[in-house]
C-alpha positions as CSV (number, residue, x, y, z in Angstrom):
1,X,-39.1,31.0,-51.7
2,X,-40.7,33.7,-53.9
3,X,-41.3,37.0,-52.3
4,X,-44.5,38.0,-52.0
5,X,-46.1,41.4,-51.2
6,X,-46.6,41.8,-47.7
7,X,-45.3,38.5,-47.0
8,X,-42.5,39.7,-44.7
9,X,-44.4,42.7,-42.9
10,X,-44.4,42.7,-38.6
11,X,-48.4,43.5,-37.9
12,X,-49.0,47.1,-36.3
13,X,-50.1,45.1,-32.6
14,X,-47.2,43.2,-32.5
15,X,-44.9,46.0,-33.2
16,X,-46.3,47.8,-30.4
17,X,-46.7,45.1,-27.8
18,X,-43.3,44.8,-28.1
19,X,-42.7,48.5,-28.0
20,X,-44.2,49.5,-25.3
21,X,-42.6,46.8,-23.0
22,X,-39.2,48.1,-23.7
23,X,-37.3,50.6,-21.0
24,X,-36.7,53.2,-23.6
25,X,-40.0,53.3,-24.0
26,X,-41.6,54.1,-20.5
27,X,-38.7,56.8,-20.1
28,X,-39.8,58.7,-23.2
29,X,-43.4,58.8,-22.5
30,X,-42.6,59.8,-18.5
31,X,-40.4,62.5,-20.2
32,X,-42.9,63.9,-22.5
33,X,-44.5,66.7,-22.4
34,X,-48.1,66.4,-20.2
35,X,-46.8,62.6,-20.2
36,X,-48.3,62.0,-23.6
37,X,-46.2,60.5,-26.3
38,X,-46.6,61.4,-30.0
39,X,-46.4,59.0,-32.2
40,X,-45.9,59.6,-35.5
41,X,-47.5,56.5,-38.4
42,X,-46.3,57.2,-41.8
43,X,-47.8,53.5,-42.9
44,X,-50.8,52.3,-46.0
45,X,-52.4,51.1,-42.7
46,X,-53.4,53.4,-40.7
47,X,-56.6,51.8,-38.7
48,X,-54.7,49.2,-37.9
49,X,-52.0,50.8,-36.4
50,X,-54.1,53.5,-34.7
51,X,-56.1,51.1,-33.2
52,X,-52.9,49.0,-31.5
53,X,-51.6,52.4,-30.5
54,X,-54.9,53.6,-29.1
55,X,-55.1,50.7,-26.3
56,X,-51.7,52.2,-25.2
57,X,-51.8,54.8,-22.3
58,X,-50.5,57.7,-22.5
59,X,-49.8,58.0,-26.0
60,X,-51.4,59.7,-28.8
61,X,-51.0,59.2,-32.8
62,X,-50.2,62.2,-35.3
63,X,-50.5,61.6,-39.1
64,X,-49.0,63.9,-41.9
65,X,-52.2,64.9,-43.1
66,X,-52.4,68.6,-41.8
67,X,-54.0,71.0,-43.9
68,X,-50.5,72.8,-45.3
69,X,-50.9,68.9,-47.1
70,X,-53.6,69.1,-49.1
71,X,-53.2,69.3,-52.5
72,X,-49.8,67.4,-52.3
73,X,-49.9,63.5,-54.0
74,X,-48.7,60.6,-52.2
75,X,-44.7,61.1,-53.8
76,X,-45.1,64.5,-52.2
77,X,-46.4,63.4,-49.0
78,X,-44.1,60.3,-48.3
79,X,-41.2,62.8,-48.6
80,X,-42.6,64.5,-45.5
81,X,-42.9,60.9,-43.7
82,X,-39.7,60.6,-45.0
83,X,-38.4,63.9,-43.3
84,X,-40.0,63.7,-40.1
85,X,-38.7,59.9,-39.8
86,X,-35.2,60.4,-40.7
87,X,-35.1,63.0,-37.7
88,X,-37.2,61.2,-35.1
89,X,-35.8,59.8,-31.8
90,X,-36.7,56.3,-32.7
91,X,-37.9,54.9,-35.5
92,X,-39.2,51.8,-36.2
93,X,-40.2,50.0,-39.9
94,X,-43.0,47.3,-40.4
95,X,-41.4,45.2,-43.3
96,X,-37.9,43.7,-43.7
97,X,-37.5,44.7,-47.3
98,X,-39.1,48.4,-47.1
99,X,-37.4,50.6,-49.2
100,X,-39.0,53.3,-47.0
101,X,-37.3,51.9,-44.4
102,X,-34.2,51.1,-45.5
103,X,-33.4,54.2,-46.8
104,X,-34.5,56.0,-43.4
105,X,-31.8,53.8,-41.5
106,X,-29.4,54.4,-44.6
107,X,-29.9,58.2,-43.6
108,X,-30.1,57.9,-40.0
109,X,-27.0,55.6,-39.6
């Protein structure tokens, strides 16, 4: 079967339907601070995945796109997703052959 872009990527609701019935997840957002969760999206679709997250409570999305950013191209800028993604608690990638992803569990593991 020939690969085709996309053709192996989990859709933002159905990665958090599924994450936000897990155990681990209900403990982290009780034990955050003011009982909201951050959750970081370093993904090309952002609406979509803000929009699944958004119809979860208690949780609330942050993006890399503060103002120290500006200026910075998208190389420059997926080395902070990167960053912040190698170090996070949990992390969790959106495409079986990601090479964003793979290399984030290559550095985490």
């Amino acid at each position: 079967r020939a690969f085709k872009r996309g053709g192996f990527y989990v859709p933002a609701d159905q990665i958090v339907r599924e994450t936000a019935e897990q155990a681990f997840f209900s403990r982290m957002r009780e034990s955050a601070k003011d009982k909201t969760l951050p959750i970081f999206i370093a993904t090309g679709a952002k609406e979509e995945a803000t929009k699944a997250w958004g119809a979860v409570p208690g949780v609330r999305v942050v993006y890399n796109v503060g103002h120290h950013l500006n200026g910075m191209n998208w190389a420059a800028r997926s080395l902070v997703d990167f960053e912040v993604a190698k170090d996070a608690e949990v992390f969790i990638g959106t495409a079986m052959f990601s090479t964003f992803s793979s290399n984030i569990v290559f550095f985490r593991y």
